[in-house]
C-alpha positions as CSV (number, residue, x, y, z in Angstrom):
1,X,14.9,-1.8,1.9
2,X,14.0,0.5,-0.4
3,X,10.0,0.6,0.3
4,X,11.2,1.1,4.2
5,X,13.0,3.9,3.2
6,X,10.1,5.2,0.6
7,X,7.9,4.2,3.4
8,X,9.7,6.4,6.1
9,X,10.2,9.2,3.8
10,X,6.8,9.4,3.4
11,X,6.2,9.2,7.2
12,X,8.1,12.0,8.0
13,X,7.1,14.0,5.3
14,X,3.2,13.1,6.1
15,X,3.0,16.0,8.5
16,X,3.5,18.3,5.3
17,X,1.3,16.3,2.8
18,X,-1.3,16.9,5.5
19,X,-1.0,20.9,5.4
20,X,-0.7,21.3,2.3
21,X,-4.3,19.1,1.9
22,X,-5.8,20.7,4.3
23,X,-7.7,23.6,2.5
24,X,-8.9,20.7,1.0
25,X,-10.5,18.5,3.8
26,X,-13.8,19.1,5.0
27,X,-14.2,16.2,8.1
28,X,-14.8,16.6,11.8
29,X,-11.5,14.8,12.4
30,X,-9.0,16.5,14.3
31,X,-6.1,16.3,13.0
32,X,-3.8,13.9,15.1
33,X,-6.9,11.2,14.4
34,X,-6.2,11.9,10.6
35,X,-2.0,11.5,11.1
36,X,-2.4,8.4,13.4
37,X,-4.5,7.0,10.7
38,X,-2.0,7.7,8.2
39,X,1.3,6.8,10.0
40,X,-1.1,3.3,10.5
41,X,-1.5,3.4,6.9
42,X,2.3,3.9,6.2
43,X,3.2,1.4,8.5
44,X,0.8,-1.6,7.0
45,X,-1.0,-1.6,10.3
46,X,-4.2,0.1,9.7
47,X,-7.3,-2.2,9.5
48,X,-9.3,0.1,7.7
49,X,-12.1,-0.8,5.4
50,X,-12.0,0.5,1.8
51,X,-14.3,0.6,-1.1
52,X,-13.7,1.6,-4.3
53,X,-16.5,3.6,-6.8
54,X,-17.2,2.7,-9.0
55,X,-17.2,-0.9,-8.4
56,X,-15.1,-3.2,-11.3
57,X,-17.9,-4.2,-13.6
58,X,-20.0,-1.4,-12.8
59,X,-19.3,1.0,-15.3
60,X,-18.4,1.4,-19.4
61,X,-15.9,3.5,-21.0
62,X,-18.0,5.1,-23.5
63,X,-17.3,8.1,-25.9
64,X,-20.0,11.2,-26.3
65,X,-20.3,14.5,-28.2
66,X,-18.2,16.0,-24.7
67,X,-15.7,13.4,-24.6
68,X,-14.9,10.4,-22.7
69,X,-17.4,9.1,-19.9
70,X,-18.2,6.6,-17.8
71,X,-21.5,5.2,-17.8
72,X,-22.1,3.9,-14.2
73,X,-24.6,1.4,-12.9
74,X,-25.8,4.1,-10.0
75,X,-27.7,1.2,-8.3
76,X,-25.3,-0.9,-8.2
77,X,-23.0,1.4,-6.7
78,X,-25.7,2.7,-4.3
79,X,-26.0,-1.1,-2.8
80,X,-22.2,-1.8,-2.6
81,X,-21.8,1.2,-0.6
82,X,-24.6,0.9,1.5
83,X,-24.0,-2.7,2.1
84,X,-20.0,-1.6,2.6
85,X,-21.6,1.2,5.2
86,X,-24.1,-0.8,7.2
87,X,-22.8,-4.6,6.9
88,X,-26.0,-5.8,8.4
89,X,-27.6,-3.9,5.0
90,X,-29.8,-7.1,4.1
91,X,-30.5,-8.4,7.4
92,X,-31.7,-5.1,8.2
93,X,-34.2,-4.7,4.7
94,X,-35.5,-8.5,5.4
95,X,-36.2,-7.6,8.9
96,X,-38.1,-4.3,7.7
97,X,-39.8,-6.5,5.4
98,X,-40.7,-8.9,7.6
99,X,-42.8,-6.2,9.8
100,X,-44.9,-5.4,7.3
């Protein structure tokens, strides 16, 4: 009960999230696309895709001169998200290479 009510809280109040993220946001989106995305969000009905950078195992904590870093494995990253953008990726670079 109390996630519904978090959940519809939320809902209502996404209008004004949205405004006051705008300045923000740089997308060609309008802006009932990005609020019907949103409310599908809210509502557990969305079926978008997500991918998270870095990946898990993809990176180190470490600790320099500066501060606190994160040492990324940049090609690692690079393939996930191609691979995440273009889900034929592979088939795609084997068929390339197959041309040759």
């Amino acid at each position: 009960m109390k996630e519904q009510a978090v959940g519809m809280h939320t809902l209502v109040n996404f209008p004004k999230i949205l405004g006051m993220a705008d300045p923000y946001i740089d997308t060609n989106m309008s802006k009932k696309k990005i609020f019907q995305i949103g409310e599908g969000i809210f509502r557990g009905k969305s079926e978008m895709q997500t991918l998270r950078i870095p990946l898990e195992d993809s990176y180190e904590h470490k600790r320099v001169a500066a501060g606190a870093v994160l040492s990324i494995d940049f090609e690692k990253n690079k393939q996930a998200l191609q691979e995440f953008l273009s889900p034929n990726f592979n088939e795609e670079i084997e068929e390339e290479a197959g041309e040759q």
